[in-house]
C-alpha positions, -999 to +999 in steps of 0.1 A: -081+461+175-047+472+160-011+463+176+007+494+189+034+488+160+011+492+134+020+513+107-005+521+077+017+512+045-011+530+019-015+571+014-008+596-008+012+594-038+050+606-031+043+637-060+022+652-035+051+654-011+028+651+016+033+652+057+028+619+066+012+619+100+008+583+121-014+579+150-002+577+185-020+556+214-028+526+193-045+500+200-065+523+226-068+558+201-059+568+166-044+603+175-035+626+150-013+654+160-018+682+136+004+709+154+035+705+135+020+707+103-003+739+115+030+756+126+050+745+091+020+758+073+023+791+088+060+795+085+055+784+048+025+803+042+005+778+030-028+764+036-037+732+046-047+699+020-052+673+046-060+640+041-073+610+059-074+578+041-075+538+058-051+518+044-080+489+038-103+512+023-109+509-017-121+539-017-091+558-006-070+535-031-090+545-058-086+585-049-050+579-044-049+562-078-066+591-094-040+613-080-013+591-088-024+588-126-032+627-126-005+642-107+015+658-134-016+681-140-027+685-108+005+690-085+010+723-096-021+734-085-011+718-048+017+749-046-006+767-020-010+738+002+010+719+026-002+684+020-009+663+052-018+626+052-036+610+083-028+574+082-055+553+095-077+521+090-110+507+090-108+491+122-106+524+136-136+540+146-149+572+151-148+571+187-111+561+187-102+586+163-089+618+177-075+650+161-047+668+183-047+709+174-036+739+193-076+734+207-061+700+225-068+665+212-106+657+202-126+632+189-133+628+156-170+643+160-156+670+185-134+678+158-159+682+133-181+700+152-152+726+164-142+733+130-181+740+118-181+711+095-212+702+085-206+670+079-202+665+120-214+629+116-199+593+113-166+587+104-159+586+063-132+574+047-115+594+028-123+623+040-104+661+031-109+691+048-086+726+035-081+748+063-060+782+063-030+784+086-055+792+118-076+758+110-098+778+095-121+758+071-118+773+038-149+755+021-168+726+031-160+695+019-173+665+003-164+631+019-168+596+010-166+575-022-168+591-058-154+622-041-136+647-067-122+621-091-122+641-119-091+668-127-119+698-131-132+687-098-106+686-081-091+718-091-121+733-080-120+723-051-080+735-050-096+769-063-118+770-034-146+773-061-183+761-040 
């Protein structure tokens, strides 16, 4: 289990100038609370990028290193989105991982399913969903290793091109 003074070090690159979100209720629960990003999104206008990477997961390191070695072409095209990075770790499983939106906290699955994604299964690290102001999803969304890693890709998927 994680110590309640854990703090996941790993994330998106600072170009990105993402909302760094850390979870609350450790070692019991990884809560996300995704209410002050939703209202900063509205006042701004923006839609939603957000982000959940573990800090041990290669994966994640190697997105984050693609956006790292990309980001002078691809920030631009984040101008729409209010970035939000979820800050979590392997050791936390799906069960223990809840979402906290204007719809109250849920678990990760809850989550999925209340949002219609239709990848309402097991946890997946990293995973990125793009929702409008509202939560709404705006497309679904791949998840998992090998996700997006190319510059075409992922402006596509900043286009909101299926």
């Amino acid at each position: 289990m994680l110590s309640s003074s854990a703090v996941f070090a790993a994330g998106l690159p600072t170009a990105y100038q993402a909302v760094v979100v850390q979870p609350t209720g450790l070692p019991a629960q990884a809560e996300f609370d995704l209410r002050p990003a939703i209202e900063r999104a509205r006042r701004e206008k923006k839609a939603l990028y957000v982000y959940l990477g573990a800090d041990d997961c290669p994966y994640c390191r190697r997105y984050e290193a693609f956006l790292e070695q990309n980001a002078g072409e691809l920030v631009p095209h984040f101008a729409g989105y209010l970035v939000v990075d979820l800050r979590s770790s392997l050791k936390v499983n799906a069960k223990a991982l809840f979402i906290r939106t204007n719809l109250g906290s849920l678990a990760y699955a809850d989550f999925q399913r209340a949002i219609g994604d239709e990848r309402a299964r097991m946890l997946v690290y990293p995973s990125v969903w793009l929702f409008d102001a509202d939560l709404k999803p705006l497309m679904q969304m791949p998840a998992g290793t090998g996700t997006f890693q190319t510059v075409p890709e992922q402006l596509e998927i900043l286009r909101l091109v299926q």
